[in-house]
C-alpha positions as a printed NumPy array, in Angstrom:
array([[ -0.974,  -9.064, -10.975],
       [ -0.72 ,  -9.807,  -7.648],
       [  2.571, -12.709,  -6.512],
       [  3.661, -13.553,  -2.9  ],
       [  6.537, -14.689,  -1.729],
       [  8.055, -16.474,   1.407],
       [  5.062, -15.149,   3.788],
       [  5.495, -15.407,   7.625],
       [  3.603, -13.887,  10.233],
       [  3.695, -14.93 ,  13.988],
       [  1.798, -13.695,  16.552],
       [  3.032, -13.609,  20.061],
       [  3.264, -16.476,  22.232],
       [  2.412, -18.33 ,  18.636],
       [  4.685, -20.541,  16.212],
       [  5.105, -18.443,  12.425],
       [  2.616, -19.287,   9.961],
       [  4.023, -20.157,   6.751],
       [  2.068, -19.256,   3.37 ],
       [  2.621, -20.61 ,   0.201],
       [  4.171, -18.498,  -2.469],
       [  0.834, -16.913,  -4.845],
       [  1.016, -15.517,  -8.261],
       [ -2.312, -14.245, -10.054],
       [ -2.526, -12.394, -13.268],
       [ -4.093,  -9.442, -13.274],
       [ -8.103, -10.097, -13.589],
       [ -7.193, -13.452, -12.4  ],
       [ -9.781, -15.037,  -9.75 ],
       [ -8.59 , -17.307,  -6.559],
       [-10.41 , -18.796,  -3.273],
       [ -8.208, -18.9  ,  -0.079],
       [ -9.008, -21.405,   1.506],
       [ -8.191, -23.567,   4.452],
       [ -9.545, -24.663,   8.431],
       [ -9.876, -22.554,  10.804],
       [ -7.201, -21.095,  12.412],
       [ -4.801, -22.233,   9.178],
       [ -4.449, -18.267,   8.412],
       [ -6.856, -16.718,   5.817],
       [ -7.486, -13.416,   7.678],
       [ -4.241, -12.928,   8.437],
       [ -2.795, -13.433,   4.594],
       [ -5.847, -11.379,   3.492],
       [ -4.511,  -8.831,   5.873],
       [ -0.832,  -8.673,   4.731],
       [ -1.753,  -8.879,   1.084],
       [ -3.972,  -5.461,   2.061],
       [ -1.395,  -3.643,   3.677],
       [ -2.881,  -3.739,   7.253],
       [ -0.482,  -6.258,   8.606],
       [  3.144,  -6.429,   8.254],
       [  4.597,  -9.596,   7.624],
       [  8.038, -10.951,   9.473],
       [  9.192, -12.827,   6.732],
       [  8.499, -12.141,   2.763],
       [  6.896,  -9.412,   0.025],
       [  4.121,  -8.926,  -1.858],
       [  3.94 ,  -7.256,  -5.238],
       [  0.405,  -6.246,  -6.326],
       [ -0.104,  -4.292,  -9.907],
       [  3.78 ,  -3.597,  -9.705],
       [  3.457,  -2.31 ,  -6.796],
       [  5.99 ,  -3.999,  -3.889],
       [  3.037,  -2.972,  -0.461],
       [  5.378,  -4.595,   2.166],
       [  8.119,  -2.097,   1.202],
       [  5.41 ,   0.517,   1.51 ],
       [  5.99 ,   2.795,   4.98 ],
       [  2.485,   3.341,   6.828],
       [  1.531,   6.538,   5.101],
       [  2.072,   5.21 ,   1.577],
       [  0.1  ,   2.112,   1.988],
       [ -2.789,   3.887,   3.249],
       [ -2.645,   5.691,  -0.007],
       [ -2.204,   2.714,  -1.701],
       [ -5.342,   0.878,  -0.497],
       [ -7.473,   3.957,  -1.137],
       [ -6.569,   4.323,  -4.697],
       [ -5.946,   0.211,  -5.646],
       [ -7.598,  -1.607,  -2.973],
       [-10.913,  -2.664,  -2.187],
       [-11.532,  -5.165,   0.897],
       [-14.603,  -6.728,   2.659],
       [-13.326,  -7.781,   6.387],
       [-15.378, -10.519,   8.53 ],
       [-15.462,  -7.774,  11.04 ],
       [-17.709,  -4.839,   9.676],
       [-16.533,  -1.038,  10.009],
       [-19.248,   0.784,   9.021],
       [-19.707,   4.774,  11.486],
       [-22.555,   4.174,  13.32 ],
       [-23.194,   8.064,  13.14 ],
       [-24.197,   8.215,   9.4  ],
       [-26.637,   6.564,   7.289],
       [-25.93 ,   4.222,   4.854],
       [-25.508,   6.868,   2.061],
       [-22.815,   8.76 ,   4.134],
       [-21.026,   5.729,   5.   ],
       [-21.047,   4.729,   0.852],
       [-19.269,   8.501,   0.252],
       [-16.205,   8.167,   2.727],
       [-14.058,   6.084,   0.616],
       [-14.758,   8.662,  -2.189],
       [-13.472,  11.551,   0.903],
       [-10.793,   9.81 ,   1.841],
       [ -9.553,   9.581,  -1.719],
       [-10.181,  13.473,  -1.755],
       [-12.98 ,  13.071,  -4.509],
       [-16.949,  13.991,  -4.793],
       [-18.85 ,  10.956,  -3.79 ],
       [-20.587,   9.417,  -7.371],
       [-23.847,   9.457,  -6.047],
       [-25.27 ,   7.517,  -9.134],
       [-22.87 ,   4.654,  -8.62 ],
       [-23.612,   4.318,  -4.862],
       [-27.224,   4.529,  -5.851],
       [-26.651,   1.445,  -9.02 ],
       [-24.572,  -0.674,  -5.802],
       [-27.254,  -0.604,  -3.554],
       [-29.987,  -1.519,  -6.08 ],
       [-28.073,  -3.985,  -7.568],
       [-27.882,  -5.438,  -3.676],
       [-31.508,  -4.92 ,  -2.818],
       [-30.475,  -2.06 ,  -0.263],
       [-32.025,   0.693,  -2.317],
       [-34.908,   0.973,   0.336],
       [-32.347,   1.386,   3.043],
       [-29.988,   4.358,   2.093],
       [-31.109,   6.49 ,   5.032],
       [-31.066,   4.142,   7.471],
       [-28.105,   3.507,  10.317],
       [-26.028,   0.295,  10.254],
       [-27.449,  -0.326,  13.818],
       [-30.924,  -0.297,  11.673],
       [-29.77 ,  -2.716,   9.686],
       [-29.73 ,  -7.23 ,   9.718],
       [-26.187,  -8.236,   9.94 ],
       [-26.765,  -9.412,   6.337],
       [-27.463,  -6.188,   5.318],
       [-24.708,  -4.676,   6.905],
       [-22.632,  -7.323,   5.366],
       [-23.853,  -6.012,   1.417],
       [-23.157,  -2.46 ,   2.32 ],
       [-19.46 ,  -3.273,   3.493],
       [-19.391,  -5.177,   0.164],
       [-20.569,  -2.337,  -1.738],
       [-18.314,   0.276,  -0.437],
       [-15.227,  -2.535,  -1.619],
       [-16.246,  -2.205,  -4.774],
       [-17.438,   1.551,  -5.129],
       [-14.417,   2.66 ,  -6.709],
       [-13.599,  -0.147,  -8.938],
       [-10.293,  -1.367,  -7.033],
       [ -7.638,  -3.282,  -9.163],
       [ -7.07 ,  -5.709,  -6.234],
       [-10.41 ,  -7.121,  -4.563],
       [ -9.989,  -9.065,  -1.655],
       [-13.401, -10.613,   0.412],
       [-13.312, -12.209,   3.996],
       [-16.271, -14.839,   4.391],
       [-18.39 , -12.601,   2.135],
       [-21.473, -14.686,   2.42 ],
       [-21.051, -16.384,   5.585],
       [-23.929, -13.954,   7.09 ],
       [-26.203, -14.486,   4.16 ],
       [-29.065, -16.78 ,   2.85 ],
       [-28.548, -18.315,  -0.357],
       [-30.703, -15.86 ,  -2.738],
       [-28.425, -13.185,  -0.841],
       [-25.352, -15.272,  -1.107],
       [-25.721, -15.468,  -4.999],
       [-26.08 , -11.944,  -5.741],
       [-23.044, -10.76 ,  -3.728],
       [-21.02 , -13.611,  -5.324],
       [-22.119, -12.341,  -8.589],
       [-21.446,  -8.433,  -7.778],
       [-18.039,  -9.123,  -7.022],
       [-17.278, -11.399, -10.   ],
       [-18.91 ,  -8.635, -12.147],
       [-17.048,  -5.407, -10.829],
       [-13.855,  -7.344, -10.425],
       [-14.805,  -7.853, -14.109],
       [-15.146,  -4.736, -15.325],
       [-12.695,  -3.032, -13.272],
       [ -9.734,  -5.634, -14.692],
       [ -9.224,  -6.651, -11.265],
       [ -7.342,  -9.185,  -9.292],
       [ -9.935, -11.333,  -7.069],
       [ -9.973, -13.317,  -4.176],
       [-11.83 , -14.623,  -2.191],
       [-11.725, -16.284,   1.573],
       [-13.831, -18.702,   2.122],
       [-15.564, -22.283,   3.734],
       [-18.653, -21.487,   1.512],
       [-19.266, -24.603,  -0.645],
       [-21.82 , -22.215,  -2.462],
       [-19.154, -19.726,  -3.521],
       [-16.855, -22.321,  -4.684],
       [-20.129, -23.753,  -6.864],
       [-20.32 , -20.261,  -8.068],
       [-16.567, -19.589,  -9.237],
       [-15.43 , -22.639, -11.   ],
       [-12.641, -21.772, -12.694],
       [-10.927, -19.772,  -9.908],
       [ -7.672, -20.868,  -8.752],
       [ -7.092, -22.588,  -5.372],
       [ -4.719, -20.788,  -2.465],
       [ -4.697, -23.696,  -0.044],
       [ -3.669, -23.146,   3.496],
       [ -3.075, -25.941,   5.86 ],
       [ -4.141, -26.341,   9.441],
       [ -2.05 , -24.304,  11.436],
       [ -0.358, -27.275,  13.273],
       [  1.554, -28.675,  10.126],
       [  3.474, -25.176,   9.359],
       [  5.074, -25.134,   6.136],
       [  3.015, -28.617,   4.55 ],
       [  0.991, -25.425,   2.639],
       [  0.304, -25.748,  -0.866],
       [ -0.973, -23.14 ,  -4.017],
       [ -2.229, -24.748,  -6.919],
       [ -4.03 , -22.577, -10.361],
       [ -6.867, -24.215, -12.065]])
């Protein structure tokens, strides 16, 4: 499962962001969302491990990740974690291909080569596995950051804007992949987003509502 509780994070020169408390089951589904500037990426980010929060915990498959020192967490999130950032990180020195197998190195395993293969059909990239992000549409790029989230069926899966970069036939399908392999995998979903299409798409996903910025704590977390 994943559960929050008494999130702050301020960044300098900034007043704290407050976040309400969050508790999913495991398998459980959830948008986050709220205006801009009301905190989404940066809850995304502590719930992942990449930022540390100055107030609060958060407990995901039993697993307390702001007690976590540096080292651990990075372990953690290659083992339990899959996440699709707005901002895209995919080595502009490999291919497509390549940059599908380094989750599987960093986790010290052989890249499955038949699951990277059934991802990128599944997100009509199978025509582009030799090809360099700097090759690709930004929409493309977007679907291969989504498939390496998802290569290695992560118990927590946690998207940023997924489709924000995509039409609407593209939009579906990558709403769709991530409900399935969340699916199968057991995991915990969720999903940040202003997307009326993927709230269409997921209606029986909780709500994590986060208010503008300006009105602090008035934040509220309410389960379908």
């Amino acid at each position: 499962m994943l559960d929050t509780a008494g999130l702050r994070h301020a960044y300098p020169g900034n007043a704290p962001i407050a976040f309400p408390d969050v508790a999913l089951p495991q398998g459980g589904r959830a948008l986050l969302r709220g205006p801009s500037g009301s905190g989404k990426s940066t809850w995304l980010g502590i719930v992942a491990g990449l930022l540390t929060p100055g107030a609060g915990r958060v407990r995901a498959g039993g697993v307390e990740v702001t007690a976590l020192a540096p080292r651990e967490r990075d372990a953690w999130r290659a083992a339990r974690l899959g996440f699709v950032p707005q901002r895209l990180h995919l080595s502009a020195s490999l291919d497509v291909q390549r940059n599908l197998a380094l989750p599987y190195l960093a986790a010290g395993e052989r890249p499955d080569e038949a699951r990277i293969a059934s991802l990128l059909q599944r997100l009509g990239l199978a025509g582009l596995a030799r090809r360099r992000p700097q090759a690709l549409s930004v929409g493309q790029m977007q679907r291969v950051a989504i498939a390496r989230a998802v290569l290695r069926r992560p118990a927590l899966l946690l998207a940023d804007e997924p489709t924000a970069s995509l039409d609407d036939a593209a939009a579906a399908v990558v709403v769709r992949l991530l409900d399935e392999v969340a699916r199968e995998a057991g995991a915990t979903l969720v999903i940040a987003t202003h997307d009326a299409r993927v709230v269409a798409a997921l209606p029986g996903a909780a709500v994590i509502g986060l208010a503008p910025a300006d009105r602090g704590a008035d934040h509220t977390a309410e389960a379908s």
